[in-house]
C-alpha positions as CSV (number, residue, x, y, z in Angstrom):
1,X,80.9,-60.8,-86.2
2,X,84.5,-62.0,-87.0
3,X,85.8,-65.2,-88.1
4,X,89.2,-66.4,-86.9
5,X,90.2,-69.6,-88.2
6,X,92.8,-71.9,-86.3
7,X,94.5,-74.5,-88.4
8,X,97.0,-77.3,-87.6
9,X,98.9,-79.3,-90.0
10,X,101.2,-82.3,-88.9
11,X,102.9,-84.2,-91.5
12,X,105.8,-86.7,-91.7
13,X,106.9,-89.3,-93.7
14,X,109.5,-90.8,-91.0
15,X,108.1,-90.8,-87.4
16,X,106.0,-93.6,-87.7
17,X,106.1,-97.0,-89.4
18,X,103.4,-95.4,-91.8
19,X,103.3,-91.6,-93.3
20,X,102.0,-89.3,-90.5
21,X,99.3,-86.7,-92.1
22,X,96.9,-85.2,-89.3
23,X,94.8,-81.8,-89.4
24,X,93.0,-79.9,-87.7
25,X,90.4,-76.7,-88.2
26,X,88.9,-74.5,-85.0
27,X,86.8,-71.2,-85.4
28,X,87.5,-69.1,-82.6
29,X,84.4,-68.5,-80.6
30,X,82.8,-66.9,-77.5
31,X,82.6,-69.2,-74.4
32,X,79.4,-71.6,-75.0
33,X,77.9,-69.7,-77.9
34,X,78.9,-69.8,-81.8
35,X,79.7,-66.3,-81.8
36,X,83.4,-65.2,-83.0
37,X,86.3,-63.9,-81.1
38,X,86.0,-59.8,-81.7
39,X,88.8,-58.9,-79.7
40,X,92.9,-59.2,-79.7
41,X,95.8,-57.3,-78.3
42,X,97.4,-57.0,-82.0
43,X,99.9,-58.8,-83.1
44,X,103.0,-57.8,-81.4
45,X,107.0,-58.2,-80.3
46,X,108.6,-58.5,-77.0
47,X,112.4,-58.2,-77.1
48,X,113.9,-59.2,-73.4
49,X,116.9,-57.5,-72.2
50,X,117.8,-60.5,-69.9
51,X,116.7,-63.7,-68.5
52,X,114.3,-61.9,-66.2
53,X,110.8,-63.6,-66.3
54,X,108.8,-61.3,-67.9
55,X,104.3,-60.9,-67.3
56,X,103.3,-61.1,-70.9
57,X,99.7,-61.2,-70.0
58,X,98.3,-60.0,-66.4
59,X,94.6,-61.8,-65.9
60,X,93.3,-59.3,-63.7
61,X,93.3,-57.0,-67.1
62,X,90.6,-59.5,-68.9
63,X,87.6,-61.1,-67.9
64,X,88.0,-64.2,-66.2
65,X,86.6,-67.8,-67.3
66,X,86.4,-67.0,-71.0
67,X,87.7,-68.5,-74.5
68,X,90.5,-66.3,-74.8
69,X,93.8,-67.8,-77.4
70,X,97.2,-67.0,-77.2
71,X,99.3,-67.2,-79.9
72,X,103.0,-67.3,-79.1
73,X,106.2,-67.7,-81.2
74,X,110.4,-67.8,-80.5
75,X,111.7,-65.7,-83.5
76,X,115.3,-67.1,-82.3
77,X,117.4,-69.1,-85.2
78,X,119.8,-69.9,-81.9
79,X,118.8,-73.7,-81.4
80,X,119.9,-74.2,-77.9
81,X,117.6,-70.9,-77.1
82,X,114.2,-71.2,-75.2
83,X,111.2,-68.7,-73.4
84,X,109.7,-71.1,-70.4
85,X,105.9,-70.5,-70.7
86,X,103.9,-70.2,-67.9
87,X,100.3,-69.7,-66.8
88,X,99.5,-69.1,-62.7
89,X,103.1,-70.0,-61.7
90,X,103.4,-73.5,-63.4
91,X,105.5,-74.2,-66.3
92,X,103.8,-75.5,-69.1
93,X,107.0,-76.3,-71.5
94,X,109.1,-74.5,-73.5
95,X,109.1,-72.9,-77.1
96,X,112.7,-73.4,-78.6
97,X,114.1,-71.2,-81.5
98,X,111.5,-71.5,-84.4
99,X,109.1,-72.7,-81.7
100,X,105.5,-71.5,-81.1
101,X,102.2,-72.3,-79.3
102,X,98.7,-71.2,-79.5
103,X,96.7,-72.1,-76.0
104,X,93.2,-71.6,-74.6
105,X,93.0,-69.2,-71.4
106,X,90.9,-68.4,-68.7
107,X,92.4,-65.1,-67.5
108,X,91.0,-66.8,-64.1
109,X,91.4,-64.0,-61.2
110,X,89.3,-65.6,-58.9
111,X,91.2,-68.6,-57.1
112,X,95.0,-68.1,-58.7
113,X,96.7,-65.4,-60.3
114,X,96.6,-66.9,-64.3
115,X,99.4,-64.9,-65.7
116,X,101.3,-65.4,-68.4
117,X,104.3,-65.3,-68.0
118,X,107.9,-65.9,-70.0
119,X,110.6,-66.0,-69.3
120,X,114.0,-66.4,-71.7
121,X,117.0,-68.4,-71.6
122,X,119.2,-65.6,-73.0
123,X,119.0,-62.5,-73.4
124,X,118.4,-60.0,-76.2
125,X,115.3,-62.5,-77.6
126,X,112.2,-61.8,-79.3
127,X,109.3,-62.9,-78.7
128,X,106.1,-62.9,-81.2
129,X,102.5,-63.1,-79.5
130,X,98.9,-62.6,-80.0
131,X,96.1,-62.4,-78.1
132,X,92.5,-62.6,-79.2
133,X,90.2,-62.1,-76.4
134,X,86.4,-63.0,-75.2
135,X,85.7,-60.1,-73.5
């Protein structure tokens, strides 16, 4: 069985009246059982020619209404630059240069089509992604 850890550390000494320290620790399990994620599509890069939107992940490829994790990351150093996530045709906010995002997904086939999809606000970008997968 693996064990993938998921950690988040937010700190400030600024945003609040008093210092901001917050964490927090996930293993990476199966839907409804304790058993670890085994699967991932590898770390990998996605360099976009233009500001096409781009499928990153197609749901109909995994099984639907598992624990699956995405991992995603803007490798840009341009501020001003952006990929719009989105999962079944709704934006769910942007990643700006330095940016990145790990969510939970379904890979839901059944009612919507749960894509992932990106797309940049310039072109020539790179993208950084992960996806480890309850199948």
């Amino acid at each position: 069985m693996a064990t993938t850890t998921a950690q988040l550390v937010l700190t400030s000494t600024d945003l609040l009246s008093d210092s901001l320290s917050l964490s927090a620790i996930a293993t990476l399990t199966t839907a409804g059982s304790s058993t670890g994620l085994t699967g991932t599509e590898g770390l990998g890069r996605k360099k976009t020619a233009n500001t096409t939107e781009y499928t990153l992940f197609a749901a109909a490829d995994y099984t639907d209404d598992k624990a699956h994790k995405v991992y995603l990351k803007n490798l840009s150093t341009t501020a001003a630059e952006y990929f719009e996530i989105q999962v079944a045709g709704t934006v769910v906010g942007r990643i700006y240069a330095g940016d990145w995002a790990f969510l939970p997904w379904s890979a839901d086939s059944t009612g919507t089509n749960c894509d992932i999809d990106i797309t940049p606000s310039a072109s020539n970008m790179t993208l950084e992604y992960m996806l480890f997968t309850d199948d």
